[in-house]
C-alpha positions in Angstrom: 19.8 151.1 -1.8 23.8 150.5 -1.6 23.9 151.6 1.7 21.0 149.5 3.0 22.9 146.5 1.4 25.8 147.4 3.2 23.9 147.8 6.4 22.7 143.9 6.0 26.1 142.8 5.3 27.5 143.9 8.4 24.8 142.9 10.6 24.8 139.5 9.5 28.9 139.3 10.5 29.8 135.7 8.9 29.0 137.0 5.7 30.7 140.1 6.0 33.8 138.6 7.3 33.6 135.8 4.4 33.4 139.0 1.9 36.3 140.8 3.4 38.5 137.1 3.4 37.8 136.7 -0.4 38.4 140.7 -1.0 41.7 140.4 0.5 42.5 136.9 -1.6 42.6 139.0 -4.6 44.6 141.4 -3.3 47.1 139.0 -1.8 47.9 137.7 -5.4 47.9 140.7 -7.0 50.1 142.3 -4.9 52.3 139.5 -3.6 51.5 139.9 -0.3 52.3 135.5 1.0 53.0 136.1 4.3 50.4 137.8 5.3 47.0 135.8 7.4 43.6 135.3 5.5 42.0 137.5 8.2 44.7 140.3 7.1 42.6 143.3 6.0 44.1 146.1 3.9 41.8 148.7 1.6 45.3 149.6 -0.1 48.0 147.5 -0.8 50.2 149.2 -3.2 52.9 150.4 -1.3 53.2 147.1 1.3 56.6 145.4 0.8 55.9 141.8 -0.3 57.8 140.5 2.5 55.1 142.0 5.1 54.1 139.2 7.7 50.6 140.2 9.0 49.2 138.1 11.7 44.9 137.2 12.1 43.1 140.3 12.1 45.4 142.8 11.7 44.5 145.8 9.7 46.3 148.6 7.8 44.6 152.0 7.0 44.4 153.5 3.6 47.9 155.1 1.7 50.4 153.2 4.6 53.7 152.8 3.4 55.5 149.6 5.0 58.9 149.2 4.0 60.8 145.6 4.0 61.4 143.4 7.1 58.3 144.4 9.0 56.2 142.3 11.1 52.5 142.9 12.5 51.2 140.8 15.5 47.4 140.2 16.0 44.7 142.6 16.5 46.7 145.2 15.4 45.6 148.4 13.7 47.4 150.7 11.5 45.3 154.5 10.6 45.8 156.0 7.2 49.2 157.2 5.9 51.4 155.2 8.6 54.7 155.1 7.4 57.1 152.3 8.6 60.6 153.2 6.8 63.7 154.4 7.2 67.3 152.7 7.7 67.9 152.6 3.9 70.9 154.7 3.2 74.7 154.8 4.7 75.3 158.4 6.5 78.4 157.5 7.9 80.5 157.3 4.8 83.7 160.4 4.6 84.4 161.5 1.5 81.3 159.7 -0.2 77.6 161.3 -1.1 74.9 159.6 0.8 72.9 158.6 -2.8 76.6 156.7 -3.6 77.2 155.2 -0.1 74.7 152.3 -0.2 72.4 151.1 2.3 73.1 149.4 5.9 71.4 145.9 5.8 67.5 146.3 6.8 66.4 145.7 10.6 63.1 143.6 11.6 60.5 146.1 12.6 57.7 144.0 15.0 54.6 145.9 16.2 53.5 143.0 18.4 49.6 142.2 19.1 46.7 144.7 19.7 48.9 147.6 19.0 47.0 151.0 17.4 49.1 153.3 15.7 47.2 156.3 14.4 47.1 158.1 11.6 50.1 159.9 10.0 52.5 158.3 12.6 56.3 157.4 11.4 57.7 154.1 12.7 61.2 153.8 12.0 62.8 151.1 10.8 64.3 148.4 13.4 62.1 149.0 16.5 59.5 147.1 18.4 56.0 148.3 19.2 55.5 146.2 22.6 52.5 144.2 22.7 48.8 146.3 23.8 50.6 149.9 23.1 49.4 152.7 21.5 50.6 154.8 19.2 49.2 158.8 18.7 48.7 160.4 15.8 51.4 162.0 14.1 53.7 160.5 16.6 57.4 159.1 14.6 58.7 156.4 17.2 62.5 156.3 16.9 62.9 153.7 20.0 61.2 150.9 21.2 57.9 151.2 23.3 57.5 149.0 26.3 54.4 146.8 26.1 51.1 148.4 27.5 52.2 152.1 27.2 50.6 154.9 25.3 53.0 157.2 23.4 53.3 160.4 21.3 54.8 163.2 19.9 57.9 164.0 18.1 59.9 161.8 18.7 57.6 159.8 20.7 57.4 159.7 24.7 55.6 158.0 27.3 52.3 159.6 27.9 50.7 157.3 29.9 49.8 153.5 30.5 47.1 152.3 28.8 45.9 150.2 31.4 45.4 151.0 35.1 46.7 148.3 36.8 48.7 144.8 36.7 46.2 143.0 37.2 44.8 144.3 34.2 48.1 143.8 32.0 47.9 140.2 33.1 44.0 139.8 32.2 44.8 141.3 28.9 47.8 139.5 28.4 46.2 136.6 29.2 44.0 137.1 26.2 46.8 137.7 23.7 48.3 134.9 24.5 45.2 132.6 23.8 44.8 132.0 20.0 43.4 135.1 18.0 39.4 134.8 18.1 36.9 136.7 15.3 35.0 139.3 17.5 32.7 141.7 16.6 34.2 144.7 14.5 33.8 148.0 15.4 30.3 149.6 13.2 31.8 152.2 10.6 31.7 155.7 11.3 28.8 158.0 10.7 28.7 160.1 7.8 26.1 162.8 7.3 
């Protein structure tokens, strides 16, 4: 019975978007998340620093950790345990334990628009996710990835482009740099 009502929700896709809006409402007050868009969609928010900006229809996976200064573009996707951290305690102190040597001031960490980072991946702090890329599982990014690039691995490297051609970077830029439109979501997977 729940599942067929979930099957009507997401066929009908304005209510299941309206659902998900007012779902994430609550969560935005009780977890201080202001700076984040209504379309913002999060299943946990607990460990999100309040100052997270989160731009229309970006999404972050279950148990993510997102540490302060940390900015997420449109359309972008975060799996489960993502971890953006780091930069958050002096190494370069003589003489003085790192727990006593303070921290260096945080750096703004920007995963621009339609980026996917997969599950279990470690962004450190202070780099920028270029626009389109991809991030593979497991992968912890220590420098920034050119826009339109797929990377993994530890620490991340170039594996390929994610699109073919130019002319394809251009149509698809094109389309990130119209205003953020609701599409059709992706149906759930399959569980038997």
């Amino acid at each position: 019975m729940i599942q067929r009502i979930k099957n009507i929700v997401r066929s009908r896709s304005w209510l299941h978007i309206a659902i998900r809006v007012n779902r994430m409402r609550l969560k935005r007050l009780r977890y201080g998340l202001k700076n984040v868009h209504p379309t913002f969609y999060t299943s946990d928010a607990r460990n999100l620093s309040h100052d997270l900006i989160a731009h229309e229809y970006s999404f972050v996976g279950q148990e993510c950790i997102i540490g302060p200064k940390v900015e997420l573009g449109p359309y972008v996707m975060l799996g489960p345990r993502v971890m953006i951290v780091g930069d958050d305690h002096r190494i370069d102190e003589p003489g003085v334990p790192m727990i006593f040597a303070g921290r260096p001031p945080n750096r703004k960490t920007v995963v621009e628009a339609d980026v996917w980072i997969g599950a279990g991946s470690i962004i450190m702090a202070g780099v920028t996710i270029g626009r389109g890329s991809i991030v593979a599982t497991g992968a912890v990014v220590t420098k920034d990835i050119p826009p339109y690039e797929i990377h993994g691995g530890v620490p991340a490297k170039k594996i390929r482009d994610r699109l073919a051609t130019q002319d394809a970077k251009q149509i698809h830029g094109e389309m990130l740099n119209r205003p953020p439109e609701l599409h059709r979501f992706c149906d759930p997977l399959e569980t038997q």
